[in-house]
N, C-alpha and C positions, 0 to 999 in steps of 0.2 A: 358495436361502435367503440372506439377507441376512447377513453375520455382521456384532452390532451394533459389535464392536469396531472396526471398518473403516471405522468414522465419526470416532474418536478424531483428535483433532489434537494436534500435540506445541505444549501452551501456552507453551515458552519460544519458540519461534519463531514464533508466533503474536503473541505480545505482543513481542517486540527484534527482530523481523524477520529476513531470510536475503537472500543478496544473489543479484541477477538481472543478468547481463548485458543489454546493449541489444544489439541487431542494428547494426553498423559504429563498437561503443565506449563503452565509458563503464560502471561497473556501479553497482546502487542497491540500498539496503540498505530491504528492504520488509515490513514487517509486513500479519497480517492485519486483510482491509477491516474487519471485525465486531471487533476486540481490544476487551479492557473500558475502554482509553485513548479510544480512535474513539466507542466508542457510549455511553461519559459525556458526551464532547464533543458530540456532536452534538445530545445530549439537554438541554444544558445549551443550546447554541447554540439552539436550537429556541424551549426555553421563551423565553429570552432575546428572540427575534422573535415570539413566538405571535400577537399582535396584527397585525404586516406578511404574518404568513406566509397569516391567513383569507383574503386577498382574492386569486382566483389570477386573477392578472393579470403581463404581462412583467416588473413592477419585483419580482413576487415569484419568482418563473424564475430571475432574477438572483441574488436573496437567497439562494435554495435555493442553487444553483452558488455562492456567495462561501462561503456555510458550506461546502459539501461539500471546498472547497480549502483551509479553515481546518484543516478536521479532518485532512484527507490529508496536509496538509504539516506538521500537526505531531502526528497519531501513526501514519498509512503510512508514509510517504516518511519514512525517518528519518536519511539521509545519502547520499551520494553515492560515488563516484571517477571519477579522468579524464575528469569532466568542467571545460568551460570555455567560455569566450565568446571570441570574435579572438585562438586562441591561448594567451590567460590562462587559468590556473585558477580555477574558482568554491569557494568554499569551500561547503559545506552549512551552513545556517541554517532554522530555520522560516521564517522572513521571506523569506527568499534561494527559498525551496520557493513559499511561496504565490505570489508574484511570478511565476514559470514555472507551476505548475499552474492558476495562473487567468487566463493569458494564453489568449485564442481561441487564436492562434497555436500556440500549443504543443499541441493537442489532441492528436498522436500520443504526446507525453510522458505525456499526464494516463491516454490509455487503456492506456498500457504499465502503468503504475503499479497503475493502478485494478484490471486484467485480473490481473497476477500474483495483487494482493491480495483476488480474490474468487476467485482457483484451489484450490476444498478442498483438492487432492491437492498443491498446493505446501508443504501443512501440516500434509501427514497423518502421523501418528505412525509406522504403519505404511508408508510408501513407503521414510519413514527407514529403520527396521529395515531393510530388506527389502536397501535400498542397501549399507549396512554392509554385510549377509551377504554381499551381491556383490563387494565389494572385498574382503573376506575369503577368499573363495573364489578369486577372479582371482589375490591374494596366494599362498594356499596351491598356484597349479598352475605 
């Protein structure tokens, strides 16, 4: 049987996000894909092209993908660390985000982002718990 609680997501970390390391560096601080920031935005972005978006054709493909990077980088993707470009550090920006999320190039970035942020269990209320009692428990032996 299903227990319905175990659906629960813990909505602060869902909406300010938790941070994910990358594989070889750098960590990002990622909200979920669905937060009520993401899916006003999109809904607003949406209506905003409704008219470009009727005709599905390549230049609306594109359209879709600028909005999906619009929204990701300014309410998933909500900061960075160590990361950097030749050595420099990159500071986090929305602008700084859409730039890298909607480069072709960067697809492994967009899917790292995108992937954490549609992982229910990276937001479930309940893993939390569970964790806590584990370090409480590792503490207590």
């Amino acid at each position: 049987m299903l227990d319905i609680e175990s659906l629960a997501v813990n909505l602060e970390t869902a909406e300010n996000g938790r941070w994910f390391d990358y594989p070889g560096g750098g960590r990002f601080l990622i909200a979920r894909f669905n937060n009520s920031r993401a899916e006003g935005m999109r809904t607003a972005l949406t209506l905003e092209h409704w008219d470009k978006l009727q005709n599905l054709n390549e230049e609306t493909g594109k359209l879709y993908e600028e909005i999906d990077a619009r929204v990701m980088s300014e309410t998933v993707l909500l900061g960075w660390e160590d990361v950097g470009s030749k050595g420099k550090p990159i500071k986090y920006t929305p602008e700084v985000g859409f730039k890298y999320l909607s480069d072709p190039r960067m697809r492994d970035l967009y899917m790292f982002v995108r992937n954490q942020s549609i992982n229910r269990g990276n937001y479930a209320e309940k893993a939390e718990a569970e964790a806590v009692e584990e370090v409480k428990d590792t503490a207590a032996s």
